[in-house]
LORODREN-152854 format. One record per residue: residue in one letter; x negated, y, z negated of N, C-alpha, C, O in turn. Coordinates in Angstrom, 1 decimal. Each point is the difference from the previous one (the first is absolute). Example, Ala and Ser with C-alpha at 12.3 -4.5 7.8 and 13.67 -1.06 7.14 Angstrom:
REM LORODREN-152854
A	-13.2	-5.7	-7.8	0.9	1.2	0.0	-0.9	1.2	0.0	-1.0	0.0	-0.7;
S	1.4	1.1	1.4	-0.9	1.1	0.0	0.8	1.1	-0.8	-0.5	1.1	-0.1;
//
This chain:
REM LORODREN-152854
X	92.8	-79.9	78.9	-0.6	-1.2	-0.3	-1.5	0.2	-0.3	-0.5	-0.7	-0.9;
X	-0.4	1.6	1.6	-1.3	0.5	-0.3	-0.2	0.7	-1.0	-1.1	0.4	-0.4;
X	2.3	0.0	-0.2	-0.6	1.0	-0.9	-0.2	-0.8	-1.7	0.9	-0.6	-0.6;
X	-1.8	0.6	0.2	-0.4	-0.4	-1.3	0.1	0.7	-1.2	-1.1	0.5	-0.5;
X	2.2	-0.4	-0.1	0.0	0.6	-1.5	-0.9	0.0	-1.3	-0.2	-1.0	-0.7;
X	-0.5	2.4	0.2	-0.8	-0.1	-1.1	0.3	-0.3	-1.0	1.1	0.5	-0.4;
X	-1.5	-1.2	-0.4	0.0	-0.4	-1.5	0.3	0.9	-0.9	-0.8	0.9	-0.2;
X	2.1	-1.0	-0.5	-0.1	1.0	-1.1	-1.2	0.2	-0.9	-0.4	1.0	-0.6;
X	-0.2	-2.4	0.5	-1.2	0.2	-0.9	-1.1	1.3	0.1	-0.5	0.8	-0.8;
X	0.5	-1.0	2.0	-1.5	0.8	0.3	0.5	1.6	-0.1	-0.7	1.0	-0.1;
X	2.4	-1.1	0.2	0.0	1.8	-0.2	0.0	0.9	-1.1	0.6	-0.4	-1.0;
X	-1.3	1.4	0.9	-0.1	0.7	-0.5	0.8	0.9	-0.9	-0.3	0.7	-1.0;
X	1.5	-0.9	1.5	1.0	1.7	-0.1	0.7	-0.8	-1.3	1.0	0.7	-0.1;
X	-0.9	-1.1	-0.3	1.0	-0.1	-1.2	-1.1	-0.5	-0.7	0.4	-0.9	-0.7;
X	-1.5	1.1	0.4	-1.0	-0.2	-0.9	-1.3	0.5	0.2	-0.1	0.7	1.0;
X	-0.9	-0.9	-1.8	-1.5	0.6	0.0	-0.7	-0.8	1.2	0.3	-1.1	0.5;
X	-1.4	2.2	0.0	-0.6	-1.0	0.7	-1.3	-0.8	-0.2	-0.7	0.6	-0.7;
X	0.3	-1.7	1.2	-1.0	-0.7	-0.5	-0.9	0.7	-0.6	-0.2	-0.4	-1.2;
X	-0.5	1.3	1.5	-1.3	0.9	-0.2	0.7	0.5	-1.2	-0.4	-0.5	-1.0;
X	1.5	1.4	0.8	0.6	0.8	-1.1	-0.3	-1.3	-1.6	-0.9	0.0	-0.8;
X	2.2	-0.9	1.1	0.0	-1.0	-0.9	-0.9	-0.6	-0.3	0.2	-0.8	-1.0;
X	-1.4	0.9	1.7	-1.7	-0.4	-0.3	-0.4	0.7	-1.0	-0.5	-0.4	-1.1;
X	0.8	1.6	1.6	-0.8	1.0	-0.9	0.8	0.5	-1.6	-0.5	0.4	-1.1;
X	1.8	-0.5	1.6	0.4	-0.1	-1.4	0.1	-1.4	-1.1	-0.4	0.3	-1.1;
X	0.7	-1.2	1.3	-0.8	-1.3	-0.6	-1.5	0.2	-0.5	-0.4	-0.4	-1.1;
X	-0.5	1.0	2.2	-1.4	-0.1	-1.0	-0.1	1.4	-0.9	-0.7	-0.1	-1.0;
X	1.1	0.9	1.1	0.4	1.7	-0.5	0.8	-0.5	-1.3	-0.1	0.8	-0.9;
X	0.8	-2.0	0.6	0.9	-0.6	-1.2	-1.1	-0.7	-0.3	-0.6	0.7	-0.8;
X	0.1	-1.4	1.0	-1.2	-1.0	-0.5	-1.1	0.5	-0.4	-0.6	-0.5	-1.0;
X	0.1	1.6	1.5	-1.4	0.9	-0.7	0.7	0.7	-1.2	-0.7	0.4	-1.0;
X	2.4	-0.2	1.2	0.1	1.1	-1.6	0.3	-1.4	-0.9	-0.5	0.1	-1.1;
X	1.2	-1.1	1.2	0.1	-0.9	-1.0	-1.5	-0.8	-0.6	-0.2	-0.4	-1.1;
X	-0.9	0.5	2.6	-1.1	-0.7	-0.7	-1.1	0.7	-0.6	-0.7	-0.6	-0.8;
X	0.2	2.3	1.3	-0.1	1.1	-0.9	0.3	0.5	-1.0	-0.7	0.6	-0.8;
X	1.9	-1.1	0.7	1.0	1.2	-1.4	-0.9	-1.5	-1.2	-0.2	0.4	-1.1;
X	-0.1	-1.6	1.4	-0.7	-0.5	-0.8	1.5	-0.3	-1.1	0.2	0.6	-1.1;
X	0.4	-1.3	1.6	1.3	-0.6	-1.0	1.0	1.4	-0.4	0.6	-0.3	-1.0;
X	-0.4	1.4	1.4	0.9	1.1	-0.4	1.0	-0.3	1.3	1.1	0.4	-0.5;
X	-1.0	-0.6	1.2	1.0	-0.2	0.5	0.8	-1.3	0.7	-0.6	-1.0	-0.4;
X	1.6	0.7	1.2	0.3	-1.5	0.3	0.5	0.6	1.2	0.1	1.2	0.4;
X	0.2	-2.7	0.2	0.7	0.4	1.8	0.9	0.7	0.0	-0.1	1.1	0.3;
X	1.4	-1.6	-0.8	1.3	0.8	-0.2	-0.1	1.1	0.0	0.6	0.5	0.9;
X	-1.5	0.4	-1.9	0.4	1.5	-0.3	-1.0	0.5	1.1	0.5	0.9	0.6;
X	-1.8	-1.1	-0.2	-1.2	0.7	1.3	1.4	-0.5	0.8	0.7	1.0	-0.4;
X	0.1	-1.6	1.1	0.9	-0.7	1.2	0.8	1.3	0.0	0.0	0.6	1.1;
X	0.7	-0.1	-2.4	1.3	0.5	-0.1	-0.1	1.7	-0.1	0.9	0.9	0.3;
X	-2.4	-0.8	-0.9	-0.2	1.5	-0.1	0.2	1.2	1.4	-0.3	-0.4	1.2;
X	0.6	1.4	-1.3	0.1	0.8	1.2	-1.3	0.0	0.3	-0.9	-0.2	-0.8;
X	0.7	0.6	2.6	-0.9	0.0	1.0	-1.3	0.7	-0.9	-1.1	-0.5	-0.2;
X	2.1	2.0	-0.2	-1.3	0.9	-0.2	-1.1	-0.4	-1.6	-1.2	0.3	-0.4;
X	2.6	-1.3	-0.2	-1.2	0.0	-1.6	-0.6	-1.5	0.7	-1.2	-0.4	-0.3;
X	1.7	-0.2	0.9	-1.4	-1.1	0.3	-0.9	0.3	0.5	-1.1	-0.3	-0.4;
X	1.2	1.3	1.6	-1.1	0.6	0.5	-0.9	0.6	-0.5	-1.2	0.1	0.4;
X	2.3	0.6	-2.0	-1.4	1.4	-0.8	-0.6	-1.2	-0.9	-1.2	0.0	-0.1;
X	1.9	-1.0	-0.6	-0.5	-1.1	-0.5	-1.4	-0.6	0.6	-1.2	0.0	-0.5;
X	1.6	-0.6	1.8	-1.3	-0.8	0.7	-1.1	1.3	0.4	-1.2	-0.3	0.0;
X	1.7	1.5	0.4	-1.2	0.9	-0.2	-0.7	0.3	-1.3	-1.2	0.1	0.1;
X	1.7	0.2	-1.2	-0.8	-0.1	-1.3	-0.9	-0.8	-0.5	-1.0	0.2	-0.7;
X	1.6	-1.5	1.1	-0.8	-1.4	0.0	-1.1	0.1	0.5	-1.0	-0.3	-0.6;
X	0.9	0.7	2.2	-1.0	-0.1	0.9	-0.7	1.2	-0.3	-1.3	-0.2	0.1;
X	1.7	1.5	-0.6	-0.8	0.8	-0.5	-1.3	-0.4	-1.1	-1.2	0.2	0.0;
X	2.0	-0.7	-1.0	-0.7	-0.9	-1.1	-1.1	-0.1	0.3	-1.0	0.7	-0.2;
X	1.3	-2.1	1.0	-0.8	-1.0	0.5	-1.6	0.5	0.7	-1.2	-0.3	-0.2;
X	1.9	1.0	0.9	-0.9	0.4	1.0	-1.3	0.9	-0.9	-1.2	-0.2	0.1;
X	1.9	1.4	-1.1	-1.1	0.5	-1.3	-0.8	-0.9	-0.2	-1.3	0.0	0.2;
X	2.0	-1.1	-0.9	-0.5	-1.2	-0.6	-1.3	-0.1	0.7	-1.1	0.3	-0.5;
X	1.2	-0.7	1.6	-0.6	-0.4	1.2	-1.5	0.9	0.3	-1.1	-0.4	0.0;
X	1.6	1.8	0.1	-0.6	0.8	0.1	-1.1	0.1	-1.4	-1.2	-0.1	0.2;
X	1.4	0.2	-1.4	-0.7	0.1	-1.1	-0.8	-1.4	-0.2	-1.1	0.1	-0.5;
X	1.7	-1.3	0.9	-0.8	-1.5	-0.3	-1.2	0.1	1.5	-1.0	-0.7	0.2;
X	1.3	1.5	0.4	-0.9	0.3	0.9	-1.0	0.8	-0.1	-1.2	-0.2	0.3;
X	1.5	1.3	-0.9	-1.1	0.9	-0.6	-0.9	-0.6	-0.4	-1.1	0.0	0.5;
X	1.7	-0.8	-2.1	-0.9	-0.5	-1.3	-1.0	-1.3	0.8	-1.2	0.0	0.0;
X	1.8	-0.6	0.5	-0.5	-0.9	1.1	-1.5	0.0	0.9	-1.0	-0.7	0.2;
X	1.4	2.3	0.3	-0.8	0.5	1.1	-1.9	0.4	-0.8	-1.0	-0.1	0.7;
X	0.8	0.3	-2.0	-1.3	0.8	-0.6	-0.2	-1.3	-0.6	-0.8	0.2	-1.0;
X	1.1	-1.5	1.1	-0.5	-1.5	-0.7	-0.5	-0.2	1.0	0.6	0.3	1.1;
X	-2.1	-1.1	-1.2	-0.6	-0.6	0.8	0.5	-1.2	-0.2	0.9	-0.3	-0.7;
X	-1.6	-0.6	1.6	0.6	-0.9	0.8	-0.4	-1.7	-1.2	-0.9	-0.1	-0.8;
X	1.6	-0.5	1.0	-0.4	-0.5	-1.5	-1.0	-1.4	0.6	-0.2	-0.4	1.2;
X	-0.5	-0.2	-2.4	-1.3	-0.7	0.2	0.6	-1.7	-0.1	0.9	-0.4	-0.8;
X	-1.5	-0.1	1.5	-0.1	-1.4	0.1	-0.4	-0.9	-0.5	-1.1	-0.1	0.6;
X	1.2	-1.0	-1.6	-0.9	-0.8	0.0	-0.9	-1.1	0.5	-0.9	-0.6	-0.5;
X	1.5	0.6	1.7	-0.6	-1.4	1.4	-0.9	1.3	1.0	0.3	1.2	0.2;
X	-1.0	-1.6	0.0	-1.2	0.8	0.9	0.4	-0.6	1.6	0.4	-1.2	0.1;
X	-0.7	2.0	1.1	0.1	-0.2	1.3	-0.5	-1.7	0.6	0.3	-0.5	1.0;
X	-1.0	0.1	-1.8	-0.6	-1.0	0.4	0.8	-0.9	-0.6	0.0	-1.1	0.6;
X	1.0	1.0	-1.9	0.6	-1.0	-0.6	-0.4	-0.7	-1.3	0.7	-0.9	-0.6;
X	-2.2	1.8	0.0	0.0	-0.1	-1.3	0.5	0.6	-1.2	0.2	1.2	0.0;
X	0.0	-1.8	-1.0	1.1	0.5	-1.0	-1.1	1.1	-0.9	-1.1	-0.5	-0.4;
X	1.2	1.1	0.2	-0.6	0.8	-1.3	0.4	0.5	-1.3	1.1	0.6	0.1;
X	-1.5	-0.8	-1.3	0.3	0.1	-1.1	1.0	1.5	-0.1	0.1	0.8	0.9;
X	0.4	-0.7	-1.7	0.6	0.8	0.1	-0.9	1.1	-1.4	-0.9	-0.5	-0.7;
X	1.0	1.5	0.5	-1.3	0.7	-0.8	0.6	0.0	-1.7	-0.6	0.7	-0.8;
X	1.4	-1.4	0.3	0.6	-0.1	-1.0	-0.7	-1.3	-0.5	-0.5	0.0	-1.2;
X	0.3	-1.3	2.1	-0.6	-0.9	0.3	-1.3	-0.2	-0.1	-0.5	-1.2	-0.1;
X	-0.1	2.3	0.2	-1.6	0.2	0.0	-0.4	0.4	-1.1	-1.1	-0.2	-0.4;
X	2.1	1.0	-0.5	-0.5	0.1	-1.5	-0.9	-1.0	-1.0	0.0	-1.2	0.0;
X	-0.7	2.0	-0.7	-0.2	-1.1	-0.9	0.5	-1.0	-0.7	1.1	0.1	-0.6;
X	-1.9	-1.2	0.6	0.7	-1.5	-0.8	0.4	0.1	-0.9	-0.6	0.9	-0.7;
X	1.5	-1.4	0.1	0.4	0.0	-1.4	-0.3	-0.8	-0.5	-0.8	-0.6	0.8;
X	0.9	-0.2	-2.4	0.3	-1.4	-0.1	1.1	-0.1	-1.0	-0.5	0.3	-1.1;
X	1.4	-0.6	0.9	1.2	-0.6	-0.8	-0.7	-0.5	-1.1	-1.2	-0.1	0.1;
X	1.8	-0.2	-1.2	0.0	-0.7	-1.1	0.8	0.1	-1.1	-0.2	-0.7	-1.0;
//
């Protein structure tokens, strides 16, 4: 009478476990939203373990270069100029300050 039966839901053994199925759902979601339209759910869902895995690692290799080089180029630009000053005045911009023209 005390004893209280677990939920099949919550078990594990005949399926993935929460954290697993986490991680594979977002591991399918970064190669379908990475691959940038080359691939769809079906085939990232259906492919074996090892080519999704070498898949989403080439991706993330990519990326990360990407990452790495947009950082470089990034890093030797100074910092870029404003046209509103600390106090809230607007300043011309120096394109602006050229000389007048006149149309005709």
């Amino acid at each position: 009478m005390g004893d209280k039966k677990q939920s099949q839901l919550t078990s594990a053994f005949f399926g993935l476990t929460p954290t697993y199925r986490k991680n594979l759902f977002k591991q399918i979601h970064d190669i379908i939203f990475h691959g940038k339209g080359g691939y769809d759910y079906p085939t990232v869902y259906n492919m074996p373990i090892w080519l999704r895995n070498a898949t989403f690692n080439f991706i993330q290799k990519f990326y990360d270069s990407e990452k790495e080089a947009y950082d470089k180029a990034s890093k030797g630009k100074s910092s870029s100029t404003t046209l509103i000053s600390e106090d809230g005045t607007v300043s011309a911009p120096e394109f602006a300050r050229s000389k007048k023209t006149s149309y005709k």
